[in-house]
PALO-365777 format. One line per 3 residues: their letters; for each residue x, y, z of N, C-alpha, C, O. Coordinates in Angstrom, 1 decimal, always signed. Example, Ala and Ser with C-alpha at 12.3 -4.5 7.8 and 13.67 -1.06 7.14 Angstrom:
// residues 2
as> +13.2:-5.7:+7.8:+12.3:-4.5:+7.8:+13.2:-3.3:+7.8:+14.2:-3.3:+8.5  +12.8:-2.2:+7.1:+13.7:-1.1:+7.1:+12.9:+0.0:+7.9:+13.4:+1.1:+8.0;
This chain:
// residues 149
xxx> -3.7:-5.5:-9.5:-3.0:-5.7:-10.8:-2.1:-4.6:-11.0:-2.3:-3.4:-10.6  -0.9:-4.9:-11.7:-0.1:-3.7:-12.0:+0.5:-3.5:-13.6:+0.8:-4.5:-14.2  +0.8:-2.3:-14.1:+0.8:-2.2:-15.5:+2.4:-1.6:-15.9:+3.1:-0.9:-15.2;
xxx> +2.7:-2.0:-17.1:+3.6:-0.6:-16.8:+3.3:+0.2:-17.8:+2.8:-0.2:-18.9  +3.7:+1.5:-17.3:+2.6:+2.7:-18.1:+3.9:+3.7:-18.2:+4.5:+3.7:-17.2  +4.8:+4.8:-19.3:+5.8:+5.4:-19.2:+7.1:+5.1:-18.7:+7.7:+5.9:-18.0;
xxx> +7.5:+4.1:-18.9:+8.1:+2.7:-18.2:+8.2:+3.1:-16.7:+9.2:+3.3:-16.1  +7.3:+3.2:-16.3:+6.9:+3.0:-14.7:+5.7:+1.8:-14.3:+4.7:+1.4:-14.9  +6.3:+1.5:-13.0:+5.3:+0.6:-12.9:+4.2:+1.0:-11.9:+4.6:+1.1:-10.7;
xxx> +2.7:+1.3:-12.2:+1.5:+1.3:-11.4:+0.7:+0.4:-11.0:+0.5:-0.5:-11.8  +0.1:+0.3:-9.9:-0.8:-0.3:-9.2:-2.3:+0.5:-9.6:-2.5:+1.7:-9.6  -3.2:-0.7:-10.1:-4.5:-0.5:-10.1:-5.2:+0.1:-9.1:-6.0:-0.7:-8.6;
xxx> -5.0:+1.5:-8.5:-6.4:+0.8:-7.3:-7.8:+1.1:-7.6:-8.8:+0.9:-6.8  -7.8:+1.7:-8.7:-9.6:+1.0:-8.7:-10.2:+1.9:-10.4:-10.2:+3.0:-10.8  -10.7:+1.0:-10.7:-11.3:+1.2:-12.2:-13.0:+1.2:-12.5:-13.8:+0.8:-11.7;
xxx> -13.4:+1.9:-14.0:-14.4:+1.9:-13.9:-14.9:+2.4:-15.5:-14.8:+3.5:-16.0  -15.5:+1.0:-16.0:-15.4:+1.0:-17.8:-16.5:+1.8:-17.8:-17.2:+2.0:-16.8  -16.8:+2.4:-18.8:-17.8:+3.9:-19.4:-18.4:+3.2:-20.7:-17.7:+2.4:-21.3;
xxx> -19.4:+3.5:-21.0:-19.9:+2.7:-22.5:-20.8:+3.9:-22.3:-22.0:+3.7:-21.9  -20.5:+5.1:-22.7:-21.5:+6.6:-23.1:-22.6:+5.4:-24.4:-22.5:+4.2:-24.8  -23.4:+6.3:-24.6:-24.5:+6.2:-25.4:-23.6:+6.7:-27.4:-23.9:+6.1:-28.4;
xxx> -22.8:+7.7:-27.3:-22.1:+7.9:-28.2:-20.9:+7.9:-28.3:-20.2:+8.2:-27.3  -20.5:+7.4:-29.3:-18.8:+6.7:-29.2:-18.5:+5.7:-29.2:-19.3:+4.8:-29.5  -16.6:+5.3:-28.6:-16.6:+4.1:-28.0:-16.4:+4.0:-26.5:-16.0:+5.1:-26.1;
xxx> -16.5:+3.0:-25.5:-16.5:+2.6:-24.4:-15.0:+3.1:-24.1:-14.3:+3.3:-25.0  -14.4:+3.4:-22.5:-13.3:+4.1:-22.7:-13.6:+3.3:-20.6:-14.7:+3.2:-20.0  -12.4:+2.9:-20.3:-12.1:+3.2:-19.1:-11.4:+4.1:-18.2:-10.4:+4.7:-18.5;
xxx> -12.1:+4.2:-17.0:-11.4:+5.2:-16.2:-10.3:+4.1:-15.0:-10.2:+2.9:-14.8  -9.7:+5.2:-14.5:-8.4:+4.4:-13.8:-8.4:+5.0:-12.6:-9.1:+6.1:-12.7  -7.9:+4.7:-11.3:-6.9:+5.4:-10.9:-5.7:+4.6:-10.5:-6.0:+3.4:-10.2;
xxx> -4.7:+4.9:-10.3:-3.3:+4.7:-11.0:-2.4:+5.2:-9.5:-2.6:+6.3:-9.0  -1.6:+4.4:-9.1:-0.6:+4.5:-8.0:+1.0:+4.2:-8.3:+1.5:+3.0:-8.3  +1.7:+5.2:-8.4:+3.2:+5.3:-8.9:+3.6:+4.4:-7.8:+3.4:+4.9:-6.6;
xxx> +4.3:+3.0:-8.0:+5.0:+2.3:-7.2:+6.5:+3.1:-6.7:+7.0:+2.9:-5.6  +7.2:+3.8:-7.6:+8.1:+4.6:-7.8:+8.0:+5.5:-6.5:+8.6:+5.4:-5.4  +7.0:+6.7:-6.9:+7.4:+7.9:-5.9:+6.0:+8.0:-5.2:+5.6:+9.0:-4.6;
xxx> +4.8:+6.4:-5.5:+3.8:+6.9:-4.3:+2.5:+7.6:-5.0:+1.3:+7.3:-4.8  +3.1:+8.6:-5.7:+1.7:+9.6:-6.7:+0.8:+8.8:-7.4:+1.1:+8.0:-8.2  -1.0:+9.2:-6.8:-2.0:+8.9:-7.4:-2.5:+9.5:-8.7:-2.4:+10.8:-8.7;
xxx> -3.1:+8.7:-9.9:-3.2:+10.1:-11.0:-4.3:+8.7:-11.5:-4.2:+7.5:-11.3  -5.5:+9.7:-12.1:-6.5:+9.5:-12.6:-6.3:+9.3:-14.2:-6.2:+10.4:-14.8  -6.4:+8.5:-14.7:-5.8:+8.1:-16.7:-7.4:+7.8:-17.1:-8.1:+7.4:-16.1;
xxx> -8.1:+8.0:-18.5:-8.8:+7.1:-18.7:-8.2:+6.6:-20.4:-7.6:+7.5:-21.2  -8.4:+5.3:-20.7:-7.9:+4.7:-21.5:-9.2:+3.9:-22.3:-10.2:+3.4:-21.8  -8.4:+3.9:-24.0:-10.1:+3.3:-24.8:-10.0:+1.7:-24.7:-8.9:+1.1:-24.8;
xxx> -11.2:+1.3:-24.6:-11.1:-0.1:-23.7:-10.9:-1.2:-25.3:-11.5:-1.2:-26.4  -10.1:-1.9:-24.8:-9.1:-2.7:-25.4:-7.8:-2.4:-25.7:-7.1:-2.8:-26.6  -7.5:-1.6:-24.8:-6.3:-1.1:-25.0:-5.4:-1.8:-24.3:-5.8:-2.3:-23.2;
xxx> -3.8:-2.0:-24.8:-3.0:-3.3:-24.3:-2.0:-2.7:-23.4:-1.8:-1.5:-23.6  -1.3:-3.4:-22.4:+0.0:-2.6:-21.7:+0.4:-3.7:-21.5:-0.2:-4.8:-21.6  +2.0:-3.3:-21.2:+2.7:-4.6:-20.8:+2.2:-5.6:-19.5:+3.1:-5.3:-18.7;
xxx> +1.7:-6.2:-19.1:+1.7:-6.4:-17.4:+2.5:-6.8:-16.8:+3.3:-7.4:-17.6  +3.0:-6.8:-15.6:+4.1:-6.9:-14.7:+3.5:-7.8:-13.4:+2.6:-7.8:-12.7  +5.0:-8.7:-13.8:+4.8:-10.0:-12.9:+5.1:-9.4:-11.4:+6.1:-8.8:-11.2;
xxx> +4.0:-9.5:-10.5:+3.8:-9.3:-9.2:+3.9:-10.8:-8.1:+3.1:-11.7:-8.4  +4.6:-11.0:-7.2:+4.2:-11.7:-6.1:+4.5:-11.4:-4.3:+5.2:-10.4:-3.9  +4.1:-12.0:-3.8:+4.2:-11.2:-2.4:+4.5:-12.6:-1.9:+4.0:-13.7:-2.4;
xxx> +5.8:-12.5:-0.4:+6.2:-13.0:+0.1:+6.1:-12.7:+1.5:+6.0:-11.5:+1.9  +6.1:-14.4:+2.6:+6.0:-13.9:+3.5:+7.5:-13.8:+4.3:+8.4:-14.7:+4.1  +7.6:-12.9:+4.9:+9.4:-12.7:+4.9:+9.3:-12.1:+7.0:+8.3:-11.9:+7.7;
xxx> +10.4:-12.0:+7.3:+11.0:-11.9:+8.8:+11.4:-9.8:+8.6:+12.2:-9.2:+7.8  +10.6:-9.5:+9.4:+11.3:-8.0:+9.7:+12.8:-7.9:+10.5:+12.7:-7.7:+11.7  +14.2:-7.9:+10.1:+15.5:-8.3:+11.3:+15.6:-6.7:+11.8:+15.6:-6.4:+13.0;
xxx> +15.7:-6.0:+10.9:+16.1:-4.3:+11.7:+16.6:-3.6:+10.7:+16.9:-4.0:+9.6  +16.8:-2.3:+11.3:+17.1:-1.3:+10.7:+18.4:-0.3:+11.2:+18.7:+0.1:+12.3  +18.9:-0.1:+10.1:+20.4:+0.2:+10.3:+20.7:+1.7:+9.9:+21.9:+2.1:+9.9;
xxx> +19.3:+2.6:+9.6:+18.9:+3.9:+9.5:+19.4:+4.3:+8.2:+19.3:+5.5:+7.9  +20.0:+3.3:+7.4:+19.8:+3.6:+5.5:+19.2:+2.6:+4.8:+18.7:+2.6:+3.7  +19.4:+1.6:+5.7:+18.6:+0.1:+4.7:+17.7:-0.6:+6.0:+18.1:-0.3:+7.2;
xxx> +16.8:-1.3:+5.7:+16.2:-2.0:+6.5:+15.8:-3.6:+5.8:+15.3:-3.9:+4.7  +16.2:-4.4:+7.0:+17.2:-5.7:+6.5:+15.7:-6.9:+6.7:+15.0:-6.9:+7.6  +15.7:-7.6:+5.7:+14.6:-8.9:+5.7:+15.4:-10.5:+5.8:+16.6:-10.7:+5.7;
xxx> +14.4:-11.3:+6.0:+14.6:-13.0:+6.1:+13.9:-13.3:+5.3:+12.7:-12.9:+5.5  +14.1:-14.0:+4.4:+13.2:-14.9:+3.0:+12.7:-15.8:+4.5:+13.6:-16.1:+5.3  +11.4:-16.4:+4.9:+11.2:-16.8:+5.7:+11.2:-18.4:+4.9:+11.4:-19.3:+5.7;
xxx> +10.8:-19.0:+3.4:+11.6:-20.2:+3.0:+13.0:-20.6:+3.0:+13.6:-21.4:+3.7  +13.6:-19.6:+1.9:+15.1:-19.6:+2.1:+16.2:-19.0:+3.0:+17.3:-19.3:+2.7  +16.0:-18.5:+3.7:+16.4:-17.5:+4.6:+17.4:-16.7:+4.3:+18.2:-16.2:+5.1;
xxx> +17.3:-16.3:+2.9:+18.0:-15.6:+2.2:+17.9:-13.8:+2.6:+16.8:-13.4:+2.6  +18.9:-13.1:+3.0:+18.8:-11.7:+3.6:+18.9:-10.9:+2.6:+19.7:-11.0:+1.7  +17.7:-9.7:+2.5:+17.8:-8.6:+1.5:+17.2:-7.3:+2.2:+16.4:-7.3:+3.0;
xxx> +17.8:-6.5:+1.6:+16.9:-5.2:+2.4:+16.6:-4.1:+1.5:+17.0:-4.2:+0.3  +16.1:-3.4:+1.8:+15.0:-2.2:+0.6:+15.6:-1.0:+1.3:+16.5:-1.3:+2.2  +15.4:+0.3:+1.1:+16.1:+1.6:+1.6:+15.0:+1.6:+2.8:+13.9:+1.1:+2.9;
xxx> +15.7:+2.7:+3.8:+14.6:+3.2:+4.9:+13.6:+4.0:+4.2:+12.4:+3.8:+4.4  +14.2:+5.2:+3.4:+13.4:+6.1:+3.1:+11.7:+5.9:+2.4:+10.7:+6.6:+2.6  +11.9:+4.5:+1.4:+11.3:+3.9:+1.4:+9.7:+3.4:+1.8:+8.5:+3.4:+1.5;
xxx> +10.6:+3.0:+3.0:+9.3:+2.3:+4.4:+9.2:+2.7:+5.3:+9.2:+2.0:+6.3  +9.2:+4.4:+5.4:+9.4:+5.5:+6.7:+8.1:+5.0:+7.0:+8.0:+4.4:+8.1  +6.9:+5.1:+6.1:+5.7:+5.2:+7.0:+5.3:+3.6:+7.8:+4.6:+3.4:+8.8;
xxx> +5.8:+3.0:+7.1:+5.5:+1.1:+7.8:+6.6:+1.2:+9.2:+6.2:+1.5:+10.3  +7.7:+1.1:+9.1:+8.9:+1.5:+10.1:+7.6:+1.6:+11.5:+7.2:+0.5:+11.7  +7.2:+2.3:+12.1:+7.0:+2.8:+13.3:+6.1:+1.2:+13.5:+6.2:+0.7:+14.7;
xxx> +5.3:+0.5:+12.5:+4.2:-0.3:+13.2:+4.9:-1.6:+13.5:+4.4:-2.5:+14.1  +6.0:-1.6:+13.2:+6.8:-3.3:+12.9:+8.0:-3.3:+13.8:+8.7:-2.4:+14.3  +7.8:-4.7:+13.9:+8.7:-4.7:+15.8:+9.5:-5.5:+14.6:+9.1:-5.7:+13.5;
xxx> +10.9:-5.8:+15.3:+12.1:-6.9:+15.2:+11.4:-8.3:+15.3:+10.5:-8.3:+16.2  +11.5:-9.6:+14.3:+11.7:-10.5:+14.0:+10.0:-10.6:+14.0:+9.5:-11.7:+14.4  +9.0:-9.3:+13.5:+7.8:-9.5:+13.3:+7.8:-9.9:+11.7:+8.7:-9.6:+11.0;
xxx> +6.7:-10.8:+11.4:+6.5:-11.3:+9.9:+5.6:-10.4:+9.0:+4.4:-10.2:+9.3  +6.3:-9.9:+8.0:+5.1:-8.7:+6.9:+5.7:-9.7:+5.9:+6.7:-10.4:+5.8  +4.6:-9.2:+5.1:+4.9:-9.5:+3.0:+5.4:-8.5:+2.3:+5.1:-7.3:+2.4;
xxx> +6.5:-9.2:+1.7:+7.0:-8.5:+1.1:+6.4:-8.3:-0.9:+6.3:-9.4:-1.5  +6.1:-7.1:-1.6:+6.0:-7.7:-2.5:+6.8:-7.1:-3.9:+7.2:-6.0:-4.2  +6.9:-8.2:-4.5:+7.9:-8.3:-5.7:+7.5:-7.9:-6.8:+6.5:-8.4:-7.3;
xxx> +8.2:-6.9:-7.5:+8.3:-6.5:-8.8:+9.0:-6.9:-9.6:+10.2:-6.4:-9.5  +8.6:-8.1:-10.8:+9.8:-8.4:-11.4:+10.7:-9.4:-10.9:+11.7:-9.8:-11.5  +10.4:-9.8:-10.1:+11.6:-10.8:-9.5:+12.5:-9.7:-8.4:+13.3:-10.2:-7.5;
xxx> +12.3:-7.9:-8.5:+12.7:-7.2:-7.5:+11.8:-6.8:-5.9:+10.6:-6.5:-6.0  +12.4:-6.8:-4.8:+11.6:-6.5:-3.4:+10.9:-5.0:-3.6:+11.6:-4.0:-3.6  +9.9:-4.8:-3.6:+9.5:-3.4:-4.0:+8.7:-2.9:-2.7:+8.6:-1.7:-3.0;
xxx> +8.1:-3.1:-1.6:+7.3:-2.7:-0.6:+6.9:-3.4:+0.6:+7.1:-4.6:+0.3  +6.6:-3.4:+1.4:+5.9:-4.0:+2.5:+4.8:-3.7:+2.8:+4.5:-2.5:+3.1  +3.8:-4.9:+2.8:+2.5:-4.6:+3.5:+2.5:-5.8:+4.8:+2.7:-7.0:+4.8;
xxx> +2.3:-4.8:+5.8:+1.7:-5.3:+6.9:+0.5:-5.9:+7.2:-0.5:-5.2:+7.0  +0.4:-6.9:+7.6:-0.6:-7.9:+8.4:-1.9:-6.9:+8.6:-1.9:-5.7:+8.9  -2.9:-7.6:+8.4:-4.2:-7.2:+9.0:-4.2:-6.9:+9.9:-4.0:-5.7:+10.1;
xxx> -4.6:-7.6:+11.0:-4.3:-7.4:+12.7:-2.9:-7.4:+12.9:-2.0:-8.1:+12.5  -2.8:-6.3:+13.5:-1.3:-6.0:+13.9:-1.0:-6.7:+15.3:-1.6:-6.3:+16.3  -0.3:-7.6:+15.4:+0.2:-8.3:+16.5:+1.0:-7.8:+17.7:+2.2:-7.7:+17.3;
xxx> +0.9:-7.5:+18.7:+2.2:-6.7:+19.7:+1.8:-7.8:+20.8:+0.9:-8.5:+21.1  +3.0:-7.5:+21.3:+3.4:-8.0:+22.8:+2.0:-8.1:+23.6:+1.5:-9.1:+24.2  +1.4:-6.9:+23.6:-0.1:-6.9:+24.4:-1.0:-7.5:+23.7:-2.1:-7.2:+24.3;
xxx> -1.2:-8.1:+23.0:-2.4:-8.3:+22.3:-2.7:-7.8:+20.9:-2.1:-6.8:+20.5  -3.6:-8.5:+20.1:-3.9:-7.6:+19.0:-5.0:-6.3:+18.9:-6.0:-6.1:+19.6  -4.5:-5.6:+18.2:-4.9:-4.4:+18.1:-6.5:-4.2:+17.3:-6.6:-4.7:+16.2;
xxx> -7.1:-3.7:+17.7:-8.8:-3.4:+17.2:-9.2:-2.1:+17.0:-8.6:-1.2:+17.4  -10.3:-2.1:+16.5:-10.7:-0.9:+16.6:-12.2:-0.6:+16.6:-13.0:-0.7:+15.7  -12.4:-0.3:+17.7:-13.9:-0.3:+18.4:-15.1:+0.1:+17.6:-15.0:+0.5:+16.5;
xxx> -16.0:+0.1:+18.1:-16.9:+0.6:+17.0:-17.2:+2.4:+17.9:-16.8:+2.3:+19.1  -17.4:+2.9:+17.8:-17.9:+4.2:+18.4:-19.4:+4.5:+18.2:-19.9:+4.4:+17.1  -20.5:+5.1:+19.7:-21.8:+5.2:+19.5:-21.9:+6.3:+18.1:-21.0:+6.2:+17.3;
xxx> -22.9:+7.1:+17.8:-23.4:+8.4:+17.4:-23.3:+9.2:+18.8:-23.5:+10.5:+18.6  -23.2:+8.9:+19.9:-23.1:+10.2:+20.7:-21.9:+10.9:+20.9:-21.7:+12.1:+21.1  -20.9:+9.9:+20.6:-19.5:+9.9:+21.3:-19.0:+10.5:+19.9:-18.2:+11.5:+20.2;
xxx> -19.2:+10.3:+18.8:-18.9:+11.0:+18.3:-19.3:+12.3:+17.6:-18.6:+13.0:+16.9  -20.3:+12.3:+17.9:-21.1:+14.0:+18.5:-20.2:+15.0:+18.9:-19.8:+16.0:+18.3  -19.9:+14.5:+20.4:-19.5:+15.2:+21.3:-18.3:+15.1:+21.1:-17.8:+16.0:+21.8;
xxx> -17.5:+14.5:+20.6:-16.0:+15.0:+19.6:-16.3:+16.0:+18.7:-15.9:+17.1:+18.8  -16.8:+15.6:+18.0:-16.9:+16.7:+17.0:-17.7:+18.2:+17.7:-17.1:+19.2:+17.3  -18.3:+18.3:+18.2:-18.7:+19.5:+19.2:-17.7:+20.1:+19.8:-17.4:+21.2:+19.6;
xxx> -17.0:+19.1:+20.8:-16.1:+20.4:+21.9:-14.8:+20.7:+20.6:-13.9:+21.6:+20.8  -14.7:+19.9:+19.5:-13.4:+20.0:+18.3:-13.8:+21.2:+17.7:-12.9:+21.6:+17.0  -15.0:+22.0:+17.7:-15.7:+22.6:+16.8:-16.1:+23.9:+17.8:-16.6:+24.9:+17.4;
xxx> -15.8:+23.7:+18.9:-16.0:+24.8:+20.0:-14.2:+25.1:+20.4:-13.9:+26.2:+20.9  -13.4:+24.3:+20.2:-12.0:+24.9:+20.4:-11.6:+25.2:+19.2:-10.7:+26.0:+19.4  -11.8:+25.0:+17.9:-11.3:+25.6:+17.3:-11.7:+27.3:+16.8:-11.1:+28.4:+16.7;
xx> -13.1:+27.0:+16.8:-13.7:+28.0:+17.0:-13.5:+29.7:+17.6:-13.4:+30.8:+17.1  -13.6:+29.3:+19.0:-13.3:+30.9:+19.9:-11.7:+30.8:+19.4:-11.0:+31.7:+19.8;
């Protein structure tokens, strides 16, 4: 869910209502600036109102990147729009040409990209193993003997 709070818009990521024994009931937040990224902890007294902000996510065509904008496919309409690089430095490295991510919308505006669960490549999809208790032992041991001496 997202709010807008100082006319910025935040992402919920995760809450937690309080009802003390004295007083009134008061929620805690934490709070994700869609803007510049920054996490911040609010608590607010519960029934308290904010505007909400219409969110939806689309599934859209990754086309490329032209090293100031990086360019999308409405994959219904095939309408072309693109968001800044600076933006989506950190998604950029996982996303191949003409790979499919969601895009999602602020407002009726393109605001972010979230990539696919399983990340799809040329080789296969990508996993992530489980590791014994030994193995990771013994990482943490010779990590803890080089940093060490």
């Amino acid at each position: 869910m997202h709010i807008e709070l100082d006319g910025k818009v935040w992402r919920i990521v995760e809450f937690q209502h309080v009802k003390p024994g004295k007083g009134g009931a008061f929620v805690r937040t934490k709070l994700k600036s869609l803007d510049a990224g920054a996490v911040v902890d609010r608590t607010f007294r519960a029934g308290e109102k904010f505007p909400r902000v219409r969110t939806e996510t689309k599934n859209v065509q990754y086309l490329y990147d032209d090293g100031s904008d990086v360019h999308f496919m409405d994959a219904e309409t095939f309408e072309q729009f693109s968001l800044p690089h600076a933006d989506l430095a950190d998604e950029l490295p996982y996303m191949q040409p003409n790979a499919s991510v969601q895009v999602l919308s602020v407002n009726g505006e393109p605001s972010s990209v979230q990539l696919p669960s399983p990340m799809l490549t040329k080789r296969g999809t990508w996993t992530i193993a489980p590791v014994s208790r030994s193995t990771r032992a013994r990482v943490a041991t010779s990590r803890a003997l080089s940093c060490g001496s």
